[in-house]
C-alpha positions, 0 to 999 in steps of 0.5 A, spaced: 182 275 725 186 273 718 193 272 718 194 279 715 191 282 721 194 279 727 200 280 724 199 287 722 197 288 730 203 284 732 208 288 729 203 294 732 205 291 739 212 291 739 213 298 743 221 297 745 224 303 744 230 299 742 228 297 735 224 303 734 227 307 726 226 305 719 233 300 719 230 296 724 224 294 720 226 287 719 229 286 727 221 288 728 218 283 722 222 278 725 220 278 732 213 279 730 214 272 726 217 269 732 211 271 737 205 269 731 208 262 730 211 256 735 217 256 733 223 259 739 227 264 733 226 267 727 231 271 722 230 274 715 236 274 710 236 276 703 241 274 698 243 280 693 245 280 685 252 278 687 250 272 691 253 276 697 249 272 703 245 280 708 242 278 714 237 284 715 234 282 722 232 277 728 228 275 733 233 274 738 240 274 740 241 267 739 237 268 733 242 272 729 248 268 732 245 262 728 244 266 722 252 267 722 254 261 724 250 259 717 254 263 714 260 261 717 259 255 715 259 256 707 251 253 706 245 251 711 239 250 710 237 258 708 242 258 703 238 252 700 231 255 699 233 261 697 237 257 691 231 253 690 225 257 692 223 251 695 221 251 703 226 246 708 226 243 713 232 240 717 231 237 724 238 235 727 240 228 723 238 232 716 243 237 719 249 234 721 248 230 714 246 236 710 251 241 713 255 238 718 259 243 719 254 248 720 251 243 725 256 243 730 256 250 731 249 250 732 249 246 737 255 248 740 253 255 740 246 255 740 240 251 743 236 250 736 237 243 734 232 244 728 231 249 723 226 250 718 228 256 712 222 258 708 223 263 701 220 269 701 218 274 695 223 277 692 225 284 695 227 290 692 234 288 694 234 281 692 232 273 693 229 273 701 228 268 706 226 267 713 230 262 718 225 259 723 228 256 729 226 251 733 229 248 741 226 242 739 225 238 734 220 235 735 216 241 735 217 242 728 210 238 725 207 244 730 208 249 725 202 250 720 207 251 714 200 255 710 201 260 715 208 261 716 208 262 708 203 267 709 207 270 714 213 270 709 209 274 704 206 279 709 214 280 711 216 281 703 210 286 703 211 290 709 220 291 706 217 293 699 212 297 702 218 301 706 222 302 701 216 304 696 214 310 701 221 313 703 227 316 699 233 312 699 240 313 694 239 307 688 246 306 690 244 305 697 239 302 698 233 302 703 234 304 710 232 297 711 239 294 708 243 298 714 241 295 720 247 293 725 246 286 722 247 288 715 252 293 717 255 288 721 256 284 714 258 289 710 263 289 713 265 281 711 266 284 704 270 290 705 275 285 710 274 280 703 276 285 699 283 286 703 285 279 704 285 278 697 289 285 695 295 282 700 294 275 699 292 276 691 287 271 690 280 271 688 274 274 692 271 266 693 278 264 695 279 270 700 272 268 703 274 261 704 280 263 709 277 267 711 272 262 714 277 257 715 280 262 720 274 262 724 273 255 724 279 254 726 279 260 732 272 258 734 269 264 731 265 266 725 266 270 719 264 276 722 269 276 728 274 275 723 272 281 719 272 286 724 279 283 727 283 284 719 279 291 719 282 294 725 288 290 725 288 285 731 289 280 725 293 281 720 291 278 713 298 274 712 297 269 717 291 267 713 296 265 708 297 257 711 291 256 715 288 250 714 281 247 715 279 243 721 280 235 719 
């Protein structure tokens, strides 16, 4: 059976009722990328026109974890090939010399101590890429790195095809972008957007003490955001904070 036909009947397999519906396609694609491949997670993420970092979907929890302690972090590997277009490989010394920050949170919160990011084609939402996750570095020569660009291009191709096939506003987006994760993030701008009307910074600078605050808490940005929007957190305490170290 090809590569396109094992994936397709992979993604058919997955049956749990949970996962069913059009904005969890990508949480589908990426468990179904976790089942073909030898690697211990998956996540897909797109970078939109902004440059605003949406992860549309994983394989498991600690999966989407990793993704937001990437982003937490400010760069890692996925930021990296979705910049460069290029595949990377991190096994846990490239990742505590590369992004250090972002490796002391994965190993602190995760157990994947390798990660490797590959690009995928550019989407109706803007520049993919998909996060293989691994427990062991030394599983990361396993993977047949053909194959899972080949899954990456079926991945590309399955959201084109959803967003081709359904209806959606222009200024909305396919349903596929409003998944949990993705609203989940979106909710990081809008708490952005306040930090910098109280504080009156700019956006960049309001994201960075938002980041600062969460490695300061041991949380992530996400956490953070959804403390400032229901005013757990109040966003003049943001105001001194200072990065760890």
């Amino acid at each position: 059976m090809t590569i396109a036909g094992q994936f397709e009947a992979t993604l058919s397999s997955i049956d749990d009722a949970r996962l069913a519906g059009p904005e969890l396609l990508p949480e589908r694609l990426s468990l179904a990328c976790a089942r073909m491949l030898p690697v211990d997670g998956a996540g897909i993420s797109v970078a939109d026109a902004a440059g605003q970092r949406i992860p549309l979907g994983a394989s498991s929890s600690e999966s989407a974890c990793a993704e937001r302690l990437q982003f937490t972090a400010g760069d890692g590997p996925c930021t990296r090939a979705q910049e460069s277009r290029e595949p990377v490989f991190a096994d846990l010394g490239t990742l505590y010399r590369r992004w250090p920050t972002f490796a002391a949170l994965l190993v602190s919160r995760t157990p994947y101590r390798a990660v490797v990011a590959l690009p995928l084609g550019e989407a109706i939402a803007g520049l993919g890429a998909i996060d293989l996750y691994f427990e062991r570095e030394e599983d990361v020569p396993a993977l047949d790195v053909f194959e899972a660009m080949a899954l990456g291009g079926l991945v590309t191709s399955a959201l084109s095809e959803a967003a081709v096939w359904s209806d959606w506003p222009a200024e909305r987006g396919p349903d596929w972008l409003h998944g949990p994760t993705a609203t989940q993030r979106a909710a990081v701008w809008e708490a952005m957007g306040k930090v910098s009307l109280v504080l009156e910074v700019e956006s960049p600078a309001a994201l960075d003490l938002m980041r600062t605050m969460a490695w300061s808490r041991g949380r992530t940005v996400d956490e953070v955001a959804a403390d400032l929007l229901t005013a757990r957190l109040d966003a003049e305490a943001l105001r001194e904070i200072r990065r760890p170290g």
